[in-house]
C-alpha positions in Angstrom: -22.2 -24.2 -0.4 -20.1 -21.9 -2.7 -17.2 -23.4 -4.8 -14.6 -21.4 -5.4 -11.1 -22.4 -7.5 -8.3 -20.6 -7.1 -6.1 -21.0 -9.5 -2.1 -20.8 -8.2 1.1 -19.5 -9.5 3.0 -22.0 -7.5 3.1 -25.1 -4.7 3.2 -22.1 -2.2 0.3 -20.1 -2.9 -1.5 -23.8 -3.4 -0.3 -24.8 0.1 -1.1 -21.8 1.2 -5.1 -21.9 0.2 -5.2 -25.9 1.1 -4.3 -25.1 4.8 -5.1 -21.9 5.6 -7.6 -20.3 3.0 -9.8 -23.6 2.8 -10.6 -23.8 6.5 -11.4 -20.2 6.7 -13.7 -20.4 4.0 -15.5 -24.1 4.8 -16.6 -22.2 8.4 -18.7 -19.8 5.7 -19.8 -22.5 3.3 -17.8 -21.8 0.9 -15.4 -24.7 -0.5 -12.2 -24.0 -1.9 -9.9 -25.8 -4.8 -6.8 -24.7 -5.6 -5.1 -25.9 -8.8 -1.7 -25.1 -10.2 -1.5 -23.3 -13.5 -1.7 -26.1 -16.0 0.8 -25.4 -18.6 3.6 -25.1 -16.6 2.2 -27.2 -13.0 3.5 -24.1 -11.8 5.2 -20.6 -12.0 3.9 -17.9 -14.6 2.3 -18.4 -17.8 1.2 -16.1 -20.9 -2.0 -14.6 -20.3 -3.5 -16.5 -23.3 -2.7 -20.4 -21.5 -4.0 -19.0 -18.1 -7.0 -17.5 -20.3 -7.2 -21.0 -21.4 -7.4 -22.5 -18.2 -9.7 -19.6 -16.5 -12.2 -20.4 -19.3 -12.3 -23.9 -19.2 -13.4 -24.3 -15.5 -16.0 -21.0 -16.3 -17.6 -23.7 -18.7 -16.9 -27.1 -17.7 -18.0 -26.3 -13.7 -21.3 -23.7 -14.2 -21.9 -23.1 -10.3 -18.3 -22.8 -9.3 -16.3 -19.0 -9.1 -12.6 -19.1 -10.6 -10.3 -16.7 -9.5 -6.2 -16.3 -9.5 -3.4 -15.9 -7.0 -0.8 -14.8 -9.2 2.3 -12.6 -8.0 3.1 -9.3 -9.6 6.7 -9.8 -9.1 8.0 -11.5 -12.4 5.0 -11.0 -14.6 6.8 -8.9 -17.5 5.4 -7.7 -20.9 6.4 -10.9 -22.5 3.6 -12.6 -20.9 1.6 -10.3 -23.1 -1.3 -10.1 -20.4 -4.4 -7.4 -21.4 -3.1 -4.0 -20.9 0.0 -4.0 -19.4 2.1 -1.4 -21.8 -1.3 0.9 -20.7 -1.0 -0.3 -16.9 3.2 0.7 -16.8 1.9 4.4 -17.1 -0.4 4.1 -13.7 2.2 5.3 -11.1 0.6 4.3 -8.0 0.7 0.4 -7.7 -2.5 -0.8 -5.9 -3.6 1.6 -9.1 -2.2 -0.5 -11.6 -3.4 -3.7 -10.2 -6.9 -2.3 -10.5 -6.6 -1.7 -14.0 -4.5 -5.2 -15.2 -7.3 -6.8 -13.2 -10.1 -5.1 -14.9 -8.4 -6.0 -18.4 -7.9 -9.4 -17.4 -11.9 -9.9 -16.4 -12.8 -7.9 -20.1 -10.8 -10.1 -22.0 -13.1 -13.1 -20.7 -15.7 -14.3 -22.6 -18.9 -12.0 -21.5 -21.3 -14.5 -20.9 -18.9 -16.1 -18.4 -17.0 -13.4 -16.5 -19.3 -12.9 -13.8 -18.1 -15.9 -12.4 -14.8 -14.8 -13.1 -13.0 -12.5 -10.2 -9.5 -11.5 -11.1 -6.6 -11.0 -8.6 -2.9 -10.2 -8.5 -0.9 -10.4 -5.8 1.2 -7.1 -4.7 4.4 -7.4 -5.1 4.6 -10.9 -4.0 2.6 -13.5 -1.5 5.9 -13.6 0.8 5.5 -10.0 1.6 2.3 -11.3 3.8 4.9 -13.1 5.9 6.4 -9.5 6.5 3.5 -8.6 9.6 4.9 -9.8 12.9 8.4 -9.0 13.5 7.9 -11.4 16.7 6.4 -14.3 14.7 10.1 -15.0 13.7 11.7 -14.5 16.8 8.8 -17.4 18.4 9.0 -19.1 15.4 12.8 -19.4 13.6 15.6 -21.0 15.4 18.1 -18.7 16.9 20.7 -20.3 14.5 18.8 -19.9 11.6 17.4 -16.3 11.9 20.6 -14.7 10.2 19.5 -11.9 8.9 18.2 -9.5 11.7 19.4 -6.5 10.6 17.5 -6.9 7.3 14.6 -7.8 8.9 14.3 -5.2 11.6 14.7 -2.5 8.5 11.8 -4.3 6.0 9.7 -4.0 9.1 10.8 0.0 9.7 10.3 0.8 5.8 7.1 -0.6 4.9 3.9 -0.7 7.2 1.7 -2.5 4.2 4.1 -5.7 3.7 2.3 -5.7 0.2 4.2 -2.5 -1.0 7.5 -4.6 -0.8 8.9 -4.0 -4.1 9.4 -6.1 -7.1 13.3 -5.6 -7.7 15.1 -9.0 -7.5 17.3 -7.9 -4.7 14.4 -6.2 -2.9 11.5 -9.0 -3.4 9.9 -10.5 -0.4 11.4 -14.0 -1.5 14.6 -12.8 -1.9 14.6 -10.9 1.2 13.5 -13.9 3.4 16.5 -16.0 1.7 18.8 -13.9 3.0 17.5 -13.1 6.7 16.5 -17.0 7.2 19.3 -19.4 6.4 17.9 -22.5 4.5 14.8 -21.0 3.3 12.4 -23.2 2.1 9.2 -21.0 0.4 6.9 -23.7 0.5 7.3 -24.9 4.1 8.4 -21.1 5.5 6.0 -19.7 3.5 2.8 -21.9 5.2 3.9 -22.0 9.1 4.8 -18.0 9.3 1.4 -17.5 7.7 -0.4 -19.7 9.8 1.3 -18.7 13.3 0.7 -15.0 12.2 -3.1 -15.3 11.6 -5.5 -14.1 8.7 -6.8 -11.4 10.8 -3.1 -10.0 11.2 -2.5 -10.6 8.0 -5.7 -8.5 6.1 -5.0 -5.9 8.6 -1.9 -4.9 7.6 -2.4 -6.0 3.8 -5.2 -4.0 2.6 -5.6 -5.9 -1.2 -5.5 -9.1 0.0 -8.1 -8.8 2.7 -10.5 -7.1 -0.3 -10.0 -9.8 -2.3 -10.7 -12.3 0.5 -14.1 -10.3 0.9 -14.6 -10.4 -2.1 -14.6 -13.9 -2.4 -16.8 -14.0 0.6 -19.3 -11.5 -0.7 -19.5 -13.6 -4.3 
């Protein structure tokens, strides 16, 4: 069996690969961890602690893969990651996370990187949620669903829920507070995913399905 460790941004990309990701991957052998980012149990780090962390389960754990879920919304230069004043010039987005990827994976100690696969979420891992307009009719309370209008338009705008952009009034997260009244990511976050389905959800969200193949194919 495969190991694989995943390390997470936040308690809902964690709960997200604990309930969702590690079933789908135990039914092809492969077995799933999913720690927080150390420095902060949580939430964005400079690239040099997370380097820290990548590095230390490449040598501590020999047979295991490591990679990231890490959001692209609020990662800014001050996080210093490899290449990003060269990655603001890439105009097209899926683009760009190509090439911070790459750097990240290069600035990885060589003997050790190809266990290493890099990933960054785009924009956000709440703009999976946007796939099923009637997953949050079924699923949200009548009472609670207070922002239709909003949602009906995210839904007409953007076919790939991943090109939801990375302004704070646009984000996915910010979005979903505002349509769902007493948003909760973590517990929101988990059910929509899990009553919309992977399948749905790598078929409308083209990076994340490549990196779950990727992960399949390591």
């Amino acid at each position: 069996m495969k190991r694989v460790i995943i390390i997470c941004e936040g308690e809902t990309e964690k709960e997200f690969c604990t309930k969702i990701l590690s079933p789908f991957f135990a039914s092809k052998h492969i077995f799933i961890q999913s720690p927080l980012i150390k420095k902060s149990m949580g939430g964005i780090v400079k690239w040099n602690e997370l380097k820290k962390q990548i590095t230390l389960h490449l040598k501590n754990e020999k047979t295991a893969f490591v990679t990231t879920l890490i959001d692209y919304y609020g990662l800014y230069k001050k996080y210093q990651f490899p290449g990003w004043d060269e990655s603001l010039k890439i105009t097209d987005k899926n683009a760009r996370m190509d090439f911070l990827e790459k750097m990240m994976s290069e600035n990885i100690e060589a003997d050790i990187r190809n266990r290493y696969l890099p990933y960054i979420q785009l924009h956000e891992f709440e703009g999976l949620l946007f796939n099923d307009i009637n997953v949050f009719y079924e699923q949200i309370p009548k009472n609670e669903l207070i922002g239709i209008a909003e949602l009906k338009q995210t839904f007409n705008d953007y076919d790939n829920p991943e090109m939801i952009n990375d302004k704070k009034e646009t984000s996915p997260s910010h979005r979903l507070e505002r349509i769902i009244k007493g948003y909760n990511k973590i517990i929101y976050g988990n059910f929509l995913a899990d009553a919309i389905g992977l399948d749905k959800i790598c078929k409308k969200s083209i990076r994340f399905n490549n990196w779950l193949q990727k992960i399949e194919n390591l």
